[in-house]
N, CA, C and O of each residue as an XYZ file, in Angstrom:
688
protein
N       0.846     -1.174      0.000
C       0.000      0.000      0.000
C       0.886      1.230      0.000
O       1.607      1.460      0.971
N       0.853      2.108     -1.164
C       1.692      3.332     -1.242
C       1.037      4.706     -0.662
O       0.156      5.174     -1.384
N       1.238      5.191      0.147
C       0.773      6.329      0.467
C       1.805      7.587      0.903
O       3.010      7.467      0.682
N       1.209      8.922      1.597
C       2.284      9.888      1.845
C       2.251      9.969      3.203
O       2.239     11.153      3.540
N       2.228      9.128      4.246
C       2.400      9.192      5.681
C       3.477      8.966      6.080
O       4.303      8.305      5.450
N       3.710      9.590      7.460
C       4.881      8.998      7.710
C       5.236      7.695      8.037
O       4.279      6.933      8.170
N       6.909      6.985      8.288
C       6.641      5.916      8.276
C       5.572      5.421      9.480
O       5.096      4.332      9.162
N       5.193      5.779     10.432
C       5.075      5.469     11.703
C       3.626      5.360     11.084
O       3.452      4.142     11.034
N       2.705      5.853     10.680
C       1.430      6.021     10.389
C       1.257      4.956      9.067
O       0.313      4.171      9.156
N       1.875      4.902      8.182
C       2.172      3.592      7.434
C       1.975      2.458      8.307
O       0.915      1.890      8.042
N       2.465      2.054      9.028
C       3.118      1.089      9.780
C       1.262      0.357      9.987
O       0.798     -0.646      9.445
N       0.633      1.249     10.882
C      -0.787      1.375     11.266
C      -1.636      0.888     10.597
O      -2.393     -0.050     10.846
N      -1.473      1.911      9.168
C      -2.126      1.195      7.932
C      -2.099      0.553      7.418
O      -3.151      0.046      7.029
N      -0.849      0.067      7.009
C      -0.846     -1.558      6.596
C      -1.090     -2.867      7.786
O      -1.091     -4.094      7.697
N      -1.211     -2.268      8.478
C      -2.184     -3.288      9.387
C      -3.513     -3.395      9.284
O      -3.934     -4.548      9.189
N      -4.476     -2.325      9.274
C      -5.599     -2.294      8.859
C      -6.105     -2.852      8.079
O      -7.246     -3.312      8.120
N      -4.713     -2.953      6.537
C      -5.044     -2.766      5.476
C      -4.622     -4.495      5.022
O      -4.505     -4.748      3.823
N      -4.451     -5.408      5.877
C      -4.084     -6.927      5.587
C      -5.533     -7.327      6.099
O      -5.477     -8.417      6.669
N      -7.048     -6.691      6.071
C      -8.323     -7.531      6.084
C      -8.790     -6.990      4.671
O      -8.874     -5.802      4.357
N      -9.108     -8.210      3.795
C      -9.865     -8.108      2.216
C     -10.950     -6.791      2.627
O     -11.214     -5.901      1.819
N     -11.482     -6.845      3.942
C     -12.336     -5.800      4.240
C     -12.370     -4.605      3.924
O     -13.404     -4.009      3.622
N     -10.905     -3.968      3.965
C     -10.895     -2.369      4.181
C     -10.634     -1.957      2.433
O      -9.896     -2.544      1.642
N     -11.232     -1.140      2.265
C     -11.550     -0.386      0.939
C     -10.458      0.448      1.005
O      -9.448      0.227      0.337
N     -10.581      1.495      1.834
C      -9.334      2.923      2.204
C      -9.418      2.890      3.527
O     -10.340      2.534      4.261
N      -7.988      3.440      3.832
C      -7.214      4.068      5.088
C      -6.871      5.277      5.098
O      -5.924      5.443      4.330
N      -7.294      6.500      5.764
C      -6.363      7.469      5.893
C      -6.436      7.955      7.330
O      -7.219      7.555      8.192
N      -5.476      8.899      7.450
C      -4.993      9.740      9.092
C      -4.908     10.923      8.940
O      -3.967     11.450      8.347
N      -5.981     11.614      9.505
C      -5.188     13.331      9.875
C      -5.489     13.412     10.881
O      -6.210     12.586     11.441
N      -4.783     14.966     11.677
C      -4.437     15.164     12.632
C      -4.707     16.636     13.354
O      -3.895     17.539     13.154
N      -5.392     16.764     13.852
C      -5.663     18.071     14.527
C      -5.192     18.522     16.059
O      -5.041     17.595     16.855
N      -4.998     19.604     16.436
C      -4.273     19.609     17.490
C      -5.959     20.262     18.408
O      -6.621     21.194     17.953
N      -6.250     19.652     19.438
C      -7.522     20.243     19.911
C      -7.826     21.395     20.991
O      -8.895     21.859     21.388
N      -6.503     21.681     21.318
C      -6.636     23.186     22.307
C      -7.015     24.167     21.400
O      -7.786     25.035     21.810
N      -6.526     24.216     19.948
C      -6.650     24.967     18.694
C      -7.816     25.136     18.647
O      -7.983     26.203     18.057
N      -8.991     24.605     18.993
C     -10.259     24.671     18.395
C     -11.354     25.258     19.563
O     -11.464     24.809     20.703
N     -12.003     26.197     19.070
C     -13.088     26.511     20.158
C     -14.611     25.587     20.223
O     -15.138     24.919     19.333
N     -14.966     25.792     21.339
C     -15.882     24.851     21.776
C     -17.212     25.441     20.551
O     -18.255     24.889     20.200
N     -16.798     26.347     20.279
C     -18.340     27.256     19.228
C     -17.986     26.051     18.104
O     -18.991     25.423     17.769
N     -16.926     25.687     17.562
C     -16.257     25.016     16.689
C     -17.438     23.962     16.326
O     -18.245     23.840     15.405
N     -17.026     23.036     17.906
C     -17.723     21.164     17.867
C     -19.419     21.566     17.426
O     -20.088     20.535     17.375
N     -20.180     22.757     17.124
C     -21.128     22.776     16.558
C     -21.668     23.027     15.354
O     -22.830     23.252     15.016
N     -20.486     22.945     14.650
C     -20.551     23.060     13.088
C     -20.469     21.495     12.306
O     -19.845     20.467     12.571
N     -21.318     21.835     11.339
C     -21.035     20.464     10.610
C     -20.124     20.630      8.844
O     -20.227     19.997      7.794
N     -19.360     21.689      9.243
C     -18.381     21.797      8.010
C     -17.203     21.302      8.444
O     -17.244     20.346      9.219
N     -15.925     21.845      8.036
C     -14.749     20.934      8.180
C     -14.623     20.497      9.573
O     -13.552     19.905      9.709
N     -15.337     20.559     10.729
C     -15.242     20.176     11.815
C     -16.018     19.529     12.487
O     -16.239     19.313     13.679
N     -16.690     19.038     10.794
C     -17.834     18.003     11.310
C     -17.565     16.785     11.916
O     -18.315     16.244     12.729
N     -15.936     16.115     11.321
C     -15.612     14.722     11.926
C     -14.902     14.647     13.228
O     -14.268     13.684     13.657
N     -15.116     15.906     13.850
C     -14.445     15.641     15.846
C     -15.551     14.807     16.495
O     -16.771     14.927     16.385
N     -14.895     14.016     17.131
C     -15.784     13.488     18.266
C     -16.104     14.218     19.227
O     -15.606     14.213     20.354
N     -17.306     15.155     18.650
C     -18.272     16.044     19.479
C     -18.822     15.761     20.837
O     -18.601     16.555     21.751
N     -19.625     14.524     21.054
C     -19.697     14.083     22.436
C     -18.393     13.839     23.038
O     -18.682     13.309     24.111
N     -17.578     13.890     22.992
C     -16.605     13.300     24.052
C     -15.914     14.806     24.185
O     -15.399     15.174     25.241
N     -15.955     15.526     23.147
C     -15.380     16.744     22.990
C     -16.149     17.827     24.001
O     -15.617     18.607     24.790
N     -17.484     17.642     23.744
C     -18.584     18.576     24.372
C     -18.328     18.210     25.981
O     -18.119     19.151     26.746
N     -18.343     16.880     26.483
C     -18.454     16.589     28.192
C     -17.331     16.731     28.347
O     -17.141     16.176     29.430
N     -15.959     17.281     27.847
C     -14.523     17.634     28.421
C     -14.193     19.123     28.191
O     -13.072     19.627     28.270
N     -15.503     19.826     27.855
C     -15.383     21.408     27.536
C     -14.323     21.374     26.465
O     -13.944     22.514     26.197
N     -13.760     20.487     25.809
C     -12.441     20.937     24.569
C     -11.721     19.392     24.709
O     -12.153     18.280     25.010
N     -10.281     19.980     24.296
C      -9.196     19.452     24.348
C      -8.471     20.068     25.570
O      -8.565     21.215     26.009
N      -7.614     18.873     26.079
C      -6.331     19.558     26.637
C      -5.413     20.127     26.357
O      -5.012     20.102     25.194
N      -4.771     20.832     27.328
C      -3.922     21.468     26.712
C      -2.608     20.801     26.003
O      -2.031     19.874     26.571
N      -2.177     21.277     24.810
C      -1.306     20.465     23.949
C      -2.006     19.010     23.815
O      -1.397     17.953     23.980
N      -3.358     19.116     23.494
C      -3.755     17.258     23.269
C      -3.624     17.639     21.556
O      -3.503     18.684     20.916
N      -3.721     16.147     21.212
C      -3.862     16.241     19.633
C      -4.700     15.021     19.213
O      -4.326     14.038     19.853
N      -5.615     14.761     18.435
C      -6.241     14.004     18.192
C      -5.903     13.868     16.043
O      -5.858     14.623     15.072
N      -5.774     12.581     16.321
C      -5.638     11.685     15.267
C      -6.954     11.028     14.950
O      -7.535     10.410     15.842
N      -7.551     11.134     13.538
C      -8.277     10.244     13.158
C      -8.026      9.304     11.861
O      -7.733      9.810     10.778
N      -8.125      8.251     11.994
C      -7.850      7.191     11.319
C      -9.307      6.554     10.415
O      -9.811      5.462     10.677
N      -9.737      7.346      9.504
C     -10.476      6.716      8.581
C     -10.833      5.424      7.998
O      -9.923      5.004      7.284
N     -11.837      4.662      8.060
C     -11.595      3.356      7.925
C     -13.282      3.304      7.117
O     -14.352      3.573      7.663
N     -13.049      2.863      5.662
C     -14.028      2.113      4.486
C     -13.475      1.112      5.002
O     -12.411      0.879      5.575
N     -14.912      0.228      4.524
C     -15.040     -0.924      4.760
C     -16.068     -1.595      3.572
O     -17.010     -1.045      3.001
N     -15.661     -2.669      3.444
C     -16.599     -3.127      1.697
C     -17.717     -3.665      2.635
O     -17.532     -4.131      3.759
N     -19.090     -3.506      1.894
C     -20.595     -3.824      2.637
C     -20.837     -5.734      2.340
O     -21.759     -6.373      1.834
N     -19.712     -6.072      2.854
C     -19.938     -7.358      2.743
C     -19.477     -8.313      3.811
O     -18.437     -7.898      4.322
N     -19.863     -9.367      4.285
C     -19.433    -10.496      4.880
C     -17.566     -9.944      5.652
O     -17.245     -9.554      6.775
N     -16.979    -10.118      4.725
C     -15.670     -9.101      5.102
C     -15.638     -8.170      5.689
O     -14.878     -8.083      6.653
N     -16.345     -7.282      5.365
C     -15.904     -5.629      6.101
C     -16.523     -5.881      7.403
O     -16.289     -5.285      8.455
N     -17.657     -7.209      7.116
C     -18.654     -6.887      8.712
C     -17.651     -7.113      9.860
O     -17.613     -6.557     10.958
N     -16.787     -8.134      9.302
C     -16.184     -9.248     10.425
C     -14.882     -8.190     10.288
O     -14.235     -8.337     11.324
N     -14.424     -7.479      9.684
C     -13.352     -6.997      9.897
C     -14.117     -5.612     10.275
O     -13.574     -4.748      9.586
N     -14.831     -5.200     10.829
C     -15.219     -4.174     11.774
C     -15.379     -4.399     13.220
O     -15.200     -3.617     14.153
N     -15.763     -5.661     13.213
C     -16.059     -6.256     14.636
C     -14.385     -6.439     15.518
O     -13.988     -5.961     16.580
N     -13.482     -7.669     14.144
C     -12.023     -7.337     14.857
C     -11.437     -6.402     15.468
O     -10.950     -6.579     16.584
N     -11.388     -5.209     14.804
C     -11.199     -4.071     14.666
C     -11.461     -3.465     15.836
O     -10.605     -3.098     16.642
N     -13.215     -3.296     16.002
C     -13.828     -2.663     17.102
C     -13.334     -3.424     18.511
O     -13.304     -2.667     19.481
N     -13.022     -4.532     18.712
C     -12.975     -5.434     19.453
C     -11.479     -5.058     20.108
O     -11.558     -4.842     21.318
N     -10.247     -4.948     19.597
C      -9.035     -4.550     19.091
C      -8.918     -3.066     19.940
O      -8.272     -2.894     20.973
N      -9.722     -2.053     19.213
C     -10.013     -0.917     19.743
C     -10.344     -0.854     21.301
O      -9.655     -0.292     22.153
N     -11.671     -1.623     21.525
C     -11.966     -1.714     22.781
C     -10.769     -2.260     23.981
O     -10.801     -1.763     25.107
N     -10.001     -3.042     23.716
C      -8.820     -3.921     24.111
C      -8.027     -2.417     24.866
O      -7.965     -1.878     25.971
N      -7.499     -2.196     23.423
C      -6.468     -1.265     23.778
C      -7.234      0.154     24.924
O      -6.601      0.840     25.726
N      -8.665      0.222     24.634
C      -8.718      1.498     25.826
C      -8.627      0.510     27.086
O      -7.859      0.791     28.007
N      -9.199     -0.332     27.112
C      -9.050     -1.042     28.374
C      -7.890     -0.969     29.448
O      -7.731     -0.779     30.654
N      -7.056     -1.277     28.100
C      -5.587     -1.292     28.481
C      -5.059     -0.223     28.837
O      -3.857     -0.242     29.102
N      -5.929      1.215     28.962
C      -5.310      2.518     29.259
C      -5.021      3.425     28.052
O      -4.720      4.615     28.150
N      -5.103      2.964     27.282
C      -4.728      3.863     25.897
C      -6.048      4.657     25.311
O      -7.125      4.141     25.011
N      -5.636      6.219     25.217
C      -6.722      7.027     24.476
C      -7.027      6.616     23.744
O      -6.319      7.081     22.850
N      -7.819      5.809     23.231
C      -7.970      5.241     21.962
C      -9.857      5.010     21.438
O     -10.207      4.011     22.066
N     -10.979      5.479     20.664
C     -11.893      5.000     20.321
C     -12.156      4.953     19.237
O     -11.641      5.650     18.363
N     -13.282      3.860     19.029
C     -13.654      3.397     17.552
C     -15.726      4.176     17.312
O     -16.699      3.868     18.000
N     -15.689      4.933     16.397
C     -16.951      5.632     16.201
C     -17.525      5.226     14.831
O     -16.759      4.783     13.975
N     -18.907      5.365     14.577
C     -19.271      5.389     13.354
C     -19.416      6.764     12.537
O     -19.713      7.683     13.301
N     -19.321      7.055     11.551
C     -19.495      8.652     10.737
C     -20.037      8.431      9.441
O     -19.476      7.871      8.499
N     -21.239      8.948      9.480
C     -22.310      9.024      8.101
C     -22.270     10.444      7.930
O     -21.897     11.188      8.838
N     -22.747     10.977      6.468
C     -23.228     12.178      5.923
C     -24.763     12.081      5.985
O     -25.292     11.008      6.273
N     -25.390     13.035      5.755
C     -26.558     13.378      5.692
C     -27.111     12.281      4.607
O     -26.435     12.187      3.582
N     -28.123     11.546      4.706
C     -29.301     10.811      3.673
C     -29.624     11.676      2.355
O     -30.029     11.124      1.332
N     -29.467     12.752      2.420
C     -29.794     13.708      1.343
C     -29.132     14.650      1.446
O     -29.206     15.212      2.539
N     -28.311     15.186      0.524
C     -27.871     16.655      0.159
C     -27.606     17.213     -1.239
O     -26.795     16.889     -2.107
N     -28.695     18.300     -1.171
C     -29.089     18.912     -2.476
C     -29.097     18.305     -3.232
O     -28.432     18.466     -4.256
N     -30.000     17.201     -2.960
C     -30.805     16.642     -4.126
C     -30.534     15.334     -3.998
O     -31.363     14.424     -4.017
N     -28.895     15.202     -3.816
C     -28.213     13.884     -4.369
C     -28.734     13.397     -3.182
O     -29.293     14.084     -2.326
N     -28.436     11.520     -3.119
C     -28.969     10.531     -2.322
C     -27.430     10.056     -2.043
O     -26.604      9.585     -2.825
N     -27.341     10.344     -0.666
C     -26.221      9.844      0.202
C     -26.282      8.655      0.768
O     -25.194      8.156      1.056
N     -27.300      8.014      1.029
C     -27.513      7.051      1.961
C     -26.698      5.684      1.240
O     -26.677      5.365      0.051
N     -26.071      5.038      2.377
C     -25.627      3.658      1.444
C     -24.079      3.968      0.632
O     -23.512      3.135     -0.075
N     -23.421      5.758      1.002
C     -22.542      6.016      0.165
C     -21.472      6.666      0.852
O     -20.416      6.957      0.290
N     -21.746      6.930      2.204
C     -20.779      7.375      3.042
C     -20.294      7.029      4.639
O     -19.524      7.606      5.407
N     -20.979      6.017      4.735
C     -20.462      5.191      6.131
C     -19.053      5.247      5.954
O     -18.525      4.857      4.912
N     -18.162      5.895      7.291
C     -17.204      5.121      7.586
C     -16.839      5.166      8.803
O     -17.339      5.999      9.560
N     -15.877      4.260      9.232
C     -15.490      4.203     11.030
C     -14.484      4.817     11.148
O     -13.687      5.113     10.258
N     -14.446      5.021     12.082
C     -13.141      6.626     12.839
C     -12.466      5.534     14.018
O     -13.253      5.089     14.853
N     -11.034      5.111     14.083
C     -10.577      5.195     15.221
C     -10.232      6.430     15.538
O      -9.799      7.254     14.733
N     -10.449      6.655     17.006
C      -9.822      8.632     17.246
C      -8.805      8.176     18.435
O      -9.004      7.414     19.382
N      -7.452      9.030     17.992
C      -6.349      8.418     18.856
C      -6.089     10.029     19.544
O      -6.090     11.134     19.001
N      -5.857      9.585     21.075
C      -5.733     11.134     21.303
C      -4.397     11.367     22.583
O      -4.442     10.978     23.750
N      -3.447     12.002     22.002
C      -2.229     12.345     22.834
C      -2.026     13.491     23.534
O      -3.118     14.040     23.687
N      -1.079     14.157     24.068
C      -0.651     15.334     24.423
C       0.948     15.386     24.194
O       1.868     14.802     24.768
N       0.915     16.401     23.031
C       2.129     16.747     22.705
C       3.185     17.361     23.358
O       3.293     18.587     23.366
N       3.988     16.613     23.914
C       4.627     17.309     25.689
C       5.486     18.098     24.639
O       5.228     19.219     25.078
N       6.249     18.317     23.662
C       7.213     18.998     23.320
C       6.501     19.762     22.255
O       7.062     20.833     22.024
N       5.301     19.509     21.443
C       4.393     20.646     20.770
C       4.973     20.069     19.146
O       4.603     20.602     18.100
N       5.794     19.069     19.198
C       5.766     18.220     18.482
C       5.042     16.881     18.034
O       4.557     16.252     18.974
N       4.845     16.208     16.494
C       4.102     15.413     16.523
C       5.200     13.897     17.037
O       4.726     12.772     16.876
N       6.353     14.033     17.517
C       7.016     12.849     17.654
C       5.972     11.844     18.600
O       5.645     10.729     18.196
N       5.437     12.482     20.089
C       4.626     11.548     20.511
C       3.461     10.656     20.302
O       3.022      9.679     20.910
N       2.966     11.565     18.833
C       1.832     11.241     18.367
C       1.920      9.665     16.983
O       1.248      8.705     16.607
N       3.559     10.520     16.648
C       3.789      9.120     16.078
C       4.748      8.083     16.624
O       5.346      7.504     15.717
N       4.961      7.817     17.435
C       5.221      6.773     18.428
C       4.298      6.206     18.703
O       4.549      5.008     18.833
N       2.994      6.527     18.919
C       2.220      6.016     19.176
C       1.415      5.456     17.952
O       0.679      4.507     18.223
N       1.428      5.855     16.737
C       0.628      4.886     15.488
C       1.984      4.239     15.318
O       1.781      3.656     14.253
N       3.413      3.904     15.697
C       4.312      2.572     15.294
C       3.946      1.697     16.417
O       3.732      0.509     16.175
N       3.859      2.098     17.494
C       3.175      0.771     18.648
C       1.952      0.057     18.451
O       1.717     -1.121     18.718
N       0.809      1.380     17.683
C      -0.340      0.458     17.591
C      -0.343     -0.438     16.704
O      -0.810     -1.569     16.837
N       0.362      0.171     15.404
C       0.538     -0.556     13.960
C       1.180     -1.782     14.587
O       0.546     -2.820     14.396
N       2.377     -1.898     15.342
C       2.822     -3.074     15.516
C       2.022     -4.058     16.741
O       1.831     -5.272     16.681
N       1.655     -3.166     17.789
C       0.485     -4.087     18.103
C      -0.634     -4.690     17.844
O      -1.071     -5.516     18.645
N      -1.449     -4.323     16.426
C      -2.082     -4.462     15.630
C      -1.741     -5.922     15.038
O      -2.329     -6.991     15.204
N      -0.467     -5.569     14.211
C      -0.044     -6.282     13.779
C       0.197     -8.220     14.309
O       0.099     -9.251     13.642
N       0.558     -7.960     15.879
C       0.675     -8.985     16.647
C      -0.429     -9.815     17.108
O      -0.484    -11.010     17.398
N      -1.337     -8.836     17.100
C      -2.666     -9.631     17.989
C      -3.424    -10.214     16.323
O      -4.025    -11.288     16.361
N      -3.352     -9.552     15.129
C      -3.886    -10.162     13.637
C      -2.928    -11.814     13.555
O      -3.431    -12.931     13.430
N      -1.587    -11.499     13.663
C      -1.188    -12.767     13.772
C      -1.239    -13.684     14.925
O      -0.834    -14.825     14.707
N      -1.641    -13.416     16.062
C      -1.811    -14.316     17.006
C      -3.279    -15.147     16.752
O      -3.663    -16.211     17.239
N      -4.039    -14.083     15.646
C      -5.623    -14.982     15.647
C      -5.478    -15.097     13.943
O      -6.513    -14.943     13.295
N      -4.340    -15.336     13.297
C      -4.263    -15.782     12.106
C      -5.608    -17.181     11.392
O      -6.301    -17.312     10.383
N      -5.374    -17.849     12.506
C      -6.087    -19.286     12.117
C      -7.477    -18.616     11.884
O      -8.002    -18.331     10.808
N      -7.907    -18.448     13.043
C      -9.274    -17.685     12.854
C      -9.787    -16.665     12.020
O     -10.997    -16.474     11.906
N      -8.358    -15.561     11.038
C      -8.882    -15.018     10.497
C      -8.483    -15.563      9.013
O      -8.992    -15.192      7.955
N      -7.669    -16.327      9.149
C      -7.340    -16.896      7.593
C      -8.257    -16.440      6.463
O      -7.594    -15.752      5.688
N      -9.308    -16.537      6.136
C     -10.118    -16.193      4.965
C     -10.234    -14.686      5.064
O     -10.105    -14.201      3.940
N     -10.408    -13.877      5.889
C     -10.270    -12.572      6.084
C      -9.146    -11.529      5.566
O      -9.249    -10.327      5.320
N      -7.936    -12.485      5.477
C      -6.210    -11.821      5.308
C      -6.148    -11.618      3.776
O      -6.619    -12.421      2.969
N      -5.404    -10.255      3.397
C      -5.381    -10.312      2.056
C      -3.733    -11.267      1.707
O      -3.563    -12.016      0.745
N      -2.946    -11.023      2.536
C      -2.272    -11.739      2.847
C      -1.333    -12.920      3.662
O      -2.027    -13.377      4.570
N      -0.384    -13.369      3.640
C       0.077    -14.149      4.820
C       0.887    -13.624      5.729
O       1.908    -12.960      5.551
N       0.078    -14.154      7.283
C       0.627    -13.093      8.239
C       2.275    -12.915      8.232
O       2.963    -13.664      7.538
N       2.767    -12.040      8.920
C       4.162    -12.230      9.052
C       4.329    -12.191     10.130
O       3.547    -11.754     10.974
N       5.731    -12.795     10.348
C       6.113    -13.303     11.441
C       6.348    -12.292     12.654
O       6.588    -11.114     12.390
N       6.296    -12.639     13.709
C       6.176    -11.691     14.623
C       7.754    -11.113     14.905
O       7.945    -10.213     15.723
């Protein structure tokens, strides 16, 4: 999978991106002290923050940064079961202490005219740090741990996902 991320955010995505499931991957990155709370009530470019979680913490912290990780998924047998991994995966890691959630994100059923429905589902992991140096180094340290923890727990349930893999796992 060729893309323009860094390596660390690569790393992530081609984890994602070894279930026949996932259609596209992408990551951007917003820093959330940057944003005013008037902001989380717009549904233009600031339509994809996680507004509830945003709204009951009055904002971001200070120097937090939130990552979202875009995730298509094909409307089939595949994408179902590789949403559930995924979500499952997600849930794991907050458990485990890590900022980490998995959301759903639709567009409107209708806009101006056109018929949306059925054409814009996709899932959001939202990864959320605090940039102690106001740099993104912490932020990507943290998509090479997940990518590679990702990576470990797909091959530890290889057997089980065998028909799911676009390819063969690699070795740990």
């Amino acid at each position: 999978m060729a893309d323009n991320y860094p390596p660390q955010v690569s790393v992530f995505h081609q984890a994602i991106s070894r279930f026949r499931g996932v259609i596209e991957v992408n990551t951007g990155i917003k820093k959330l002290d940057q944003i005013s709370l008037e902001d989380y009530k717009t549904s233009g470019p600031l339509g994809d923050l996680p507004h509830a979680l945003l709204r009951r913490t009055d904002g971001g912290l200070d120097n937090e940064a939130w990552a979202n990780t875009d995730i298509i998924l094909s409307y089939d047998r595949a994408g179902w079961l590789t949403l559930e991994f995924l979500s499952w995966w997600v849930r794991e890691q907050s458990q485990n202490g890590q900022q980490i959630q998995m959301r759903p994100q639709a567009l409107s059923p209708e806009a101006q005219g056109e018929i949306q429905l059925g054409h814009t589902l996709k899932f959001v992991i939202d990864h959320f740090c605090v940039l102690s140096d106001n740099t993104p180094k912490v932020m990507l340290s943290l998509f090479q741990a997940r990518g590679d923890n990702l990576n470990k727990t797909i091959n530890s349930h290889s057997d089980l996902l065998n028909d799911l893999l676009v390819e063969e796992p690699s070795p740990d």
